[in-house]
Every structure is written in structure tokens, then in C-alpha cells.
C-alpha positions in Angstrom: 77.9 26.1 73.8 80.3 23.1 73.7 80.0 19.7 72.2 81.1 16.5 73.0 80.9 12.8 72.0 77.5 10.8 73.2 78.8 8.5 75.1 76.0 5.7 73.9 76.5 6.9 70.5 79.9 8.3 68.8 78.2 8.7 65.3 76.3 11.6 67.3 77.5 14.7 69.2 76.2 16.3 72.7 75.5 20.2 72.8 75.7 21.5 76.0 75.4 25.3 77.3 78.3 26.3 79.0 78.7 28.4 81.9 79.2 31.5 80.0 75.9 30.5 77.9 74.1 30.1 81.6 75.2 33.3 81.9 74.1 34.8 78.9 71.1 33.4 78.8 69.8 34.0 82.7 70.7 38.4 81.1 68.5 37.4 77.9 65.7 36.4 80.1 65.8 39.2 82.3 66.6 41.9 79.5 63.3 40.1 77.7 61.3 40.6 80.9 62.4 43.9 81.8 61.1 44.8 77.9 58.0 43.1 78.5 57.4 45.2 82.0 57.8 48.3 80.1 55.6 47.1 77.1 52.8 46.2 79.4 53.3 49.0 81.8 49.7 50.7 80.4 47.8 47.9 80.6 46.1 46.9 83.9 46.5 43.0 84.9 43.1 41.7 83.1 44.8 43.3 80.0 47.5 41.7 80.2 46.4 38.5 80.9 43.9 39.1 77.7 46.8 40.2 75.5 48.5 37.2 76.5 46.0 34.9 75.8 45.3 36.1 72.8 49.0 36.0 71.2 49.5 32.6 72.3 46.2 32.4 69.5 48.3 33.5 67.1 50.2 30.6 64.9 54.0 30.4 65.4 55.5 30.9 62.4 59.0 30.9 61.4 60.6 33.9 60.0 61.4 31.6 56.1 57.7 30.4 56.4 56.4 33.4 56.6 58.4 34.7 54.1 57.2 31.8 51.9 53.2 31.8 51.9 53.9 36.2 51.2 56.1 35.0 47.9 53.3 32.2 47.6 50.3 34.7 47.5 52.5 37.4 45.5 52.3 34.6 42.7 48.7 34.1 43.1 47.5 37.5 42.7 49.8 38.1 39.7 47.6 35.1 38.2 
């Protein structure tokens, strides 16, 4: 990542991915596909397109919200 001045703006800064972050990222993606290959490897292609559909179902939650509705509903049932 490196960051620079916006030009229209210099209260704010620009983050841009760098080459090496190209890089980087282009082996995430592959090393996440190449996991995902092997996940799915048991499941025939209506199963996967089933399991797919139904985790994009599922809400997208961030790690700290989660972790805050399970400290919210410790407190309740203490109650």
C-alpha cells in the first residue's frame, strides 16, 4: 500500500495498492481458490452451487459484532 496527497483535496490522503500488493494479492486469491477447490472437492456442481447460495443467506457479520450480541446475550441470560 502507499499513500499520497489527493490532488483535489490535501486535507485527505490516497491509498493505493502497490505493485507488490498486486502481487500479493493476485497469490491471496489463488491460494483462497485453491482452498475452496479442495473444500468442495466432494460435492457435485448442484451442491455447490446450493452451498453457495445458501452462505451468501447468511448475514455478514463482523468478527467485534459478533463478539458483541454473544457478551449481549451472556448478560441476558444471567438476568
Amino acid at each position: 500500500m502507499a499513500r499520497c496527497a489527493d490532488a483535489g483535496d490535501r486535507r485527505r490522503n490516497v491509498v493505493e495498492l502497490t505493485a507488490d500488493g498486486r502481487t500479493a494479492l493476485v497469490r491471496a486469491v489463488r491460494a483462497s481458490d485453491e482452498a475452496e477447490r479442495q473444500l468442495l472437492t466432494e460435492l457435485d456442481d448442484a451442491e455447490s452451487a446450493q452451498l453457495r447460495t445458501l452462505l451468501t443467506r447468511l448475514p455478514a457479520r463482523t468478527p467485534r459484532a459478533a463478539f458483541r450480541d454473544w457478551l449481549d446475550l451472556r448478560a441476558r441470560r444471567r438476568v
